[in-house]
MARBA-3410 file (N, C-alpha, C, O; in Angstrom, 1 decimal):
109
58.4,185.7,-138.0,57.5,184.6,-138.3,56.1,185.1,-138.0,55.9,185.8,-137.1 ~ 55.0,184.8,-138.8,53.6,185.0,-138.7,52.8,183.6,-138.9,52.9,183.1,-140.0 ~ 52.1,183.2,-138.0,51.3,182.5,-137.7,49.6,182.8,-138.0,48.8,183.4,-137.3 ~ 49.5,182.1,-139.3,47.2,182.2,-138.9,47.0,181.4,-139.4,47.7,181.0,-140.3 ~ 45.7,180.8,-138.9,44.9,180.0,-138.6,43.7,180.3,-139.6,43.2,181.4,-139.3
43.1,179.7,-140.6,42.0,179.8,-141.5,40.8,178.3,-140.7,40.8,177.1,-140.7 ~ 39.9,179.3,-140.2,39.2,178.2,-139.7,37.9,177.2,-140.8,37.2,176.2,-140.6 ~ 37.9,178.1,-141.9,37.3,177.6,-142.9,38.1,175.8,-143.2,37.6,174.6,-143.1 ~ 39.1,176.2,-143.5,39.9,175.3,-144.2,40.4,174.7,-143.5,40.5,173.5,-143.8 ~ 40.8,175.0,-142.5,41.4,174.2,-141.3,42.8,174.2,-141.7,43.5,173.3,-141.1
43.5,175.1,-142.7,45.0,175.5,-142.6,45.5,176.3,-141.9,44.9,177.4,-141.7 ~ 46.6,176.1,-141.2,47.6,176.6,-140.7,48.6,177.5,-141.0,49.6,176.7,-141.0 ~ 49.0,178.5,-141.3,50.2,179.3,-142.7,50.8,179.7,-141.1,50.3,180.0,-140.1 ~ 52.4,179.6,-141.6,53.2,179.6,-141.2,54.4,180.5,-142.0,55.2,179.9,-142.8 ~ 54.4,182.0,-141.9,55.4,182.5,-142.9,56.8,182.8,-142.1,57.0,183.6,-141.2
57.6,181.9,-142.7,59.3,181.7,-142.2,60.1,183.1,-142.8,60.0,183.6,-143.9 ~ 60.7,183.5,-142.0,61.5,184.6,-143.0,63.1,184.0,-142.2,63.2,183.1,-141.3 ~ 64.1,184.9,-143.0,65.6,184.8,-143.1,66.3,183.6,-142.8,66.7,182.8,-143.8 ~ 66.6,183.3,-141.5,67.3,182.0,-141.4,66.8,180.7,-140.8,66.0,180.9,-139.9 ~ 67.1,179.6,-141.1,66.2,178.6,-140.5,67.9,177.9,-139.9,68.6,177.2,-140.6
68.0,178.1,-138.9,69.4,178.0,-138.6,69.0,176.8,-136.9,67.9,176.7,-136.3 ~ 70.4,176.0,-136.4,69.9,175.7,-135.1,69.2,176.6,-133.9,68.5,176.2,-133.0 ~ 69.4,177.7,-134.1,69.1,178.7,-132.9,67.8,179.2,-133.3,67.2,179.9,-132.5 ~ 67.2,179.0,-134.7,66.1,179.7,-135.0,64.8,178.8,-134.7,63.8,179.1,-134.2 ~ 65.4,177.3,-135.3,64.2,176.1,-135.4,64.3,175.9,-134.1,63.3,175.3,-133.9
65.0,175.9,-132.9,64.1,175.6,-131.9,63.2,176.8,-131.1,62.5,176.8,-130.1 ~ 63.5,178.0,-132.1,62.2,178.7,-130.9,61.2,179.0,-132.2,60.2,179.7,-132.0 ~ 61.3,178.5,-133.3,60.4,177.8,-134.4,59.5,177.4,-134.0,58.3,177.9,-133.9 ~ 60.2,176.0,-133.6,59.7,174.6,-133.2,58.4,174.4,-132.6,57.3,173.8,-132.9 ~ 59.2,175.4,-131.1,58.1,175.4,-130.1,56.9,176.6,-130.3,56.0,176.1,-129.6
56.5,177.7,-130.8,55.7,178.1,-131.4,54.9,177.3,-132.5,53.8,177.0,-132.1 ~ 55.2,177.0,-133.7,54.5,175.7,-134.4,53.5,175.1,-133.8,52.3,175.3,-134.0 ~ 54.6,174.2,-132.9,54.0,173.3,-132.2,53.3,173.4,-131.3,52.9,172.4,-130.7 ~ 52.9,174.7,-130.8,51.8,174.6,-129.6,50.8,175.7,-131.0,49.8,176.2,-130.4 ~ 50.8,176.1,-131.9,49.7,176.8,-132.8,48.9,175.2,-133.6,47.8,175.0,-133.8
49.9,174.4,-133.8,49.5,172.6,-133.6,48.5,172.0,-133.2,47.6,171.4,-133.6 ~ 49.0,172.4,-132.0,47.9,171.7,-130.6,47.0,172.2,-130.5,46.0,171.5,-130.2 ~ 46.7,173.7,-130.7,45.7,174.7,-130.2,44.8,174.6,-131.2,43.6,174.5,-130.9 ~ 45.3,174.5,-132.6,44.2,174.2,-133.7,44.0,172.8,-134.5,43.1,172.7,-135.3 ~ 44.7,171.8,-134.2,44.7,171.0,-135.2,44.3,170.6,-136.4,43.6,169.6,-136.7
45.0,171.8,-137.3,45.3,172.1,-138.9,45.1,170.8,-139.5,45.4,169.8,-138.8 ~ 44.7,170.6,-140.7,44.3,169.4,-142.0,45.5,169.8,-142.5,46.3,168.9,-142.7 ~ 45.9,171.1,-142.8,47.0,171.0,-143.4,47.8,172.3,-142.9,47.2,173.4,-142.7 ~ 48.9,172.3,-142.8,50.5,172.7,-142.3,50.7,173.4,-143.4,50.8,172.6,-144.3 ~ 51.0,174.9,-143.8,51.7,175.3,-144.6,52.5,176.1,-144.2,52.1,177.2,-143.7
54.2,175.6,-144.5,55.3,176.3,-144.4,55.7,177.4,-145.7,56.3,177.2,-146.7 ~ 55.3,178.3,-145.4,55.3,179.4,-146.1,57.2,179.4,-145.9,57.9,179.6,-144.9 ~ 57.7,179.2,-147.1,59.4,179.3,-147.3,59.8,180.8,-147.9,61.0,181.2,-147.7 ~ 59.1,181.5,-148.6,59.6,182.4,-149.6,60.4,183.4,-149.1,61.3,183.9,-149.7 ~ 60.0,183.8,-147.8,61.3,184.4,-147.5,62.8,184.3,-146.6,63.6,185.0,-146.0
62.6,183.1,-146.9,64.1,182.1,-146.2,65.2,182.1,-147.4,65.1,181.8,-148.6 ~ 66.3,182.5,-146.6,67.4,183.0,-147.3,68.1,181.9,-147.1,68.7,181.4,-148.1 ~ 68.4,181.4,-146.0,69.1,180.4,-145.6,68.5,179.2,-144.9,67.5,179.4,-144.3 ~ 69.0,177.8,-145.0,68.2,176.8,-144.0,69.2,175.5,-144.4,69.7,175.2,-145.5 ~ 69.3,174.9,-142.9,70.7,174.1,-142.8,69.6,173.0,-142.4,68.4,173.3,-142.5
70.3,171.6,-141.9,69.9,170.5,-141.4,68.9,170.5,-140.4,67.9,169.7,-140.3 ~ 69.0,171.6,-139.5,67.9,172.2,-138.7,66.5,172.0,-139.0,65.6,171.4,-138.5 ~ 66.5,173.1,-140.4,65.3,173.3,-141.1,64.8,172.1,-141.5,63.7,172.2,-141.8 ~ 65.4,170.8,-141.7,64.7,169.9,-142.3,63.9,168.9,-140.8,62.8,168.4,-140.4 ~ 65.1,169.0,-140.7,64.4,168.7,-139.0,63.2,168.8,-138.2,62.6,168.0,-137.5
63.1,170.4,-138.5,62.0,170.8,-138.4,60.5,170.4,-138.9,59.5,170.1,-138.3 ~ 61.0,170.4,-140.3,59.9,169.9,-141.5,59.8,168.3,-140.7,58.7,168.1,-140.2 ~ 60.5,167.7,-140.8,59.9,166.3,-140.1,59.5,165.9,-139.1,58.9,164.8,-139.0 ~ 59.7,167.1,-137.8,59.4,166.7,-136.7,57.9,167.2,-136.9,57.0,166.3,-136.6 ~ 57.4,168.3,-137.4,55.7,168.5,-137.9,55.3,167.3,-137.8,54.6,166.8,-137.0
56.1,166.7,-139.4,55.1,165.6,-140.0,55.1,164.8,-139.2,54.2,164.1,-139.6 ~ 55.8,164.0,-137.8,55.8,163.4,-137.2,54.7,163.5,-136.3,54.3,162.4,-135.7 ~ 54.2,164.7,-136.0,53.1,165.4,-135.4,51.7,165.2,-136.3,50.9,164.4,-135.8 ~ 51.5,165.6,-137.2,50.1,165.6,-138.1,50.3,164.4,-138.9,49.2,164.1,-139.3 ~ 51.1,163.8,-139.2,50.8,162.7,-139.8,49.7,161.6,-138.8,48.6,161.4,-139.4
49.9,161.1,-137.5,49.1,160.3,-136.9,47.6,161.4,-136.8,46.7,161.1,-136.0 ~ 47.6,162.3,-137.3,46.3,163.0,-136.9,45.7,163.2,-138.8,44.9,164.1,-139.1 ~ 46.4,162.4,-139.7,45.3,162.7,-140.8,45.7,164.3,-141.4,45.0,164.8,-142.3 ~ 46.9,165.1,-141.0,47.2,166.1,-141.6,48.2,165.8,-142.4,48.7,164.7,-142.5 ~ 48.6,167.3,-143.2,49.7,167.1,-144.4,50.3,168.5,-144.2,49.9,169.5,-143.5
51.5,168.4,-145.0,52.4,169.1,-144.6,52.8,170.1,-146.2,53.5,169.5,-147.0 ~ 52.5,171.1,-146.4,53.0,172.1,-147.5,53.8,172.7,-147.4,53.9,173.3,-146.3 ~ 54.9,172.8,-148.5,56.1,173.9,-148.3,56.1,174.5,-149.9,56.4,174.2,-151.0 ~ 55.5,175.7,-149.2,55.3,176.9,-150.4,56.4,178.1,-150.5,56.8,179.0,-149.7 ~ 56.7,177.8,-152.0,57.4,178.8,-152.7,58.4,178.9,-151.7,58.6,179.7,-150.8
59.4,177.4,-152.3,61.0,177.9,-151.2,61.8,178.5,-152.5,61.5,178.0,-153.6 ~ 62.5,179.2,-152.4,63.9,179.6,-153.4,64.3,178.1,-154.0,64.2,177.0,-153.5 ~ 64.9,178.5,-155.2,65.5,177.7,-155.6,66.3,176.9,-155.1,66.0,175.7,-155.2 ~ 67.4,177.2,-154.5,68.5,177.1,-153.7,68.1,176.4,-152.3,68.9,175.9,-151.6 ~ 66.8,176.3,-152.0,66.2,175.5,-150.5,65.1,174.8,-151.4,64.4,174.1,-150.7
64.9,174.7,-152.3,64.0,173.8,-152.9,65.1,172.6,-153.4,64.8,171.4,-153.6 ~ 66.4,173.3,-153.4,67.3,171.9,-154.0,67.7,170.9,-152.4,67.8,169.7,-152.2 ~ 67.7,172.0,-151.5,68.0,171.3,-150.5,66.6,170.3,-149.7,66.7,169.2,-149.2 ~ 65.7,170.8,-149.8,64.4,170.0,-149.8,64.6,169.0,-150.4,64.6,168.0,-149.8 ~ 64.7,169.0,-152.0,64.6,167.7,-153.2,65.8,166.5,-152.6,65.6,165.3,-152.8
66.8,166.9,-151.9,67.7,166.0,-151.8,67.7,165.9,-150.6,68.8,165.7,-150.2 ~ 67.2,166.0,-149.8,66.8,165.4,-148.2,65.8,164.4,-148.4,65.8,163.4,-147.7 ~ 64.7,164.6,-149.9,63.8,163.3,-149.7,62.8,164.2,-149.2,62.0,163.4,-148.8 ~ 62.4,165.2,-149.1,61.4,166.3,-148.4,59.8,165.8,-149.3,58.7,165.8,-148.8 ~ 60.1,165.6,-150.2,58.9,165.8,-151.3,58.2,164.2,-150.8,56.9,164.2,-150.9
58.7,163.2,-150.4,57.8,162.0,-149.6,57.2,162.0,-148.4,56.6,161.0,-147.9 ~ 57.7,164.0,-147.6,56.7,163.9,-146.6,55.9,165.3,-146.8,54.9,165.5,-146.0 ~ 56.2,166.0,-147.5,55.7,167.0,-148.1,54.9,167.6,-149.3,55.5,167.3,-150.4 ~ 54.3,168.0,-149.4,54.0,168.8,-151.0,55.2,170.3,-151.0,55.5,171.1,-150.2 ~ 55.5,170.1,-152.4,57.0,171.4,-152.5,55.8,172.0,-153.4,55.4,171.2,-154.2
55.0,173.5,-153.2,53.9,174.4,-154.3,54.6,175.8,-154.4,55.0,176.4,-153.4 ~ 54.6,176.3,-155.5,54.5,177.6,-156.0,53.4,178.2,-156.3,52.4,177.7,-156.8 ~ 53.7,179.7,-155.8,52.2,180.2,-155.9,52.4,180.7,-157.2,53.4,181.0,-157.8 ~ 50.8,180.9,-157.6,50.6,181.4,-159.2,51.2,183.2,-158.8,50.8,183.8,-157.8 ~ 52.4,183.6,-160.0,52.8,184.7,-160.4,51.6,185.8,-159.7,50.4,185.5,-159.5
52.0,186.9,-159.4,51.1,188.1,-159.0,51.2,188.4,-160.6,52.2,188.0,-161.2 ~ 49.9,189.4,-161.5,50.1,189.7,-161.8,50.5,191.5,-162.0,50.3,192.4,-161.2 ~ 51.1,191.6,-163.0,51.3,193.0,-162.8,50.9,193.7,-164.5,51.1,193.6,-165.7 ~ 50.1,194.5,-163.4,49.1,195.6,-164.6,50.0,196.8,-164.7,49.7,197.7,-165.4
END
């Protein structure tokens, strides 16, 4: 996981890799959540694209944020999940506390 902080924008990028499993989202969680505190981000971005896997945990996760920045006027992004975690996002209901964005294609010269 990599964590930065853009002080321009007041975003937060959060890049998740491999599993978003019970044993992962709580030491997730508490990282997050104290990069949270220390900056209080306008906007939350869960960088998904390299998550291979993510169970009930991971959604968990996603809402305990928004449970966090919501009373503070923030929002919550989940960029570029897989197919396969974007279906499980759409059917949790994810997209009414979330924005689900893909990033524009790299090109290749």
């Amino acid at each position: 996981m990599q964590i930065r902080y853009d002080t321009e924008t007041a975003c937060l990028v959060v890049r998740l890799d491999y599993e978003i499993d019970h044993h992962s989202a709580t030491l997730l969680r508490a990282d997050i959540d104290a990069a949270i505190y220390a900056h209080l981000p306008r906007t939350l971005v869960l960088d998904l694209a390299d998550v291979a896997f993510m169970d009930s945990s991971g959604i968990g996760l996603i809402m305990g944020r928004y449970k966090i920045l919501s009373p503070l006027g923030g929002e919550i992004v989940l960029r570029d999940p897989a197919p396969h975690i974007a279906q499980i996002l759409r059917f949790a209901g994810m997209e009414r506390l979330a924005r689900i964005t893909r990033s524009a294609p790299k090109e290749v010269v």
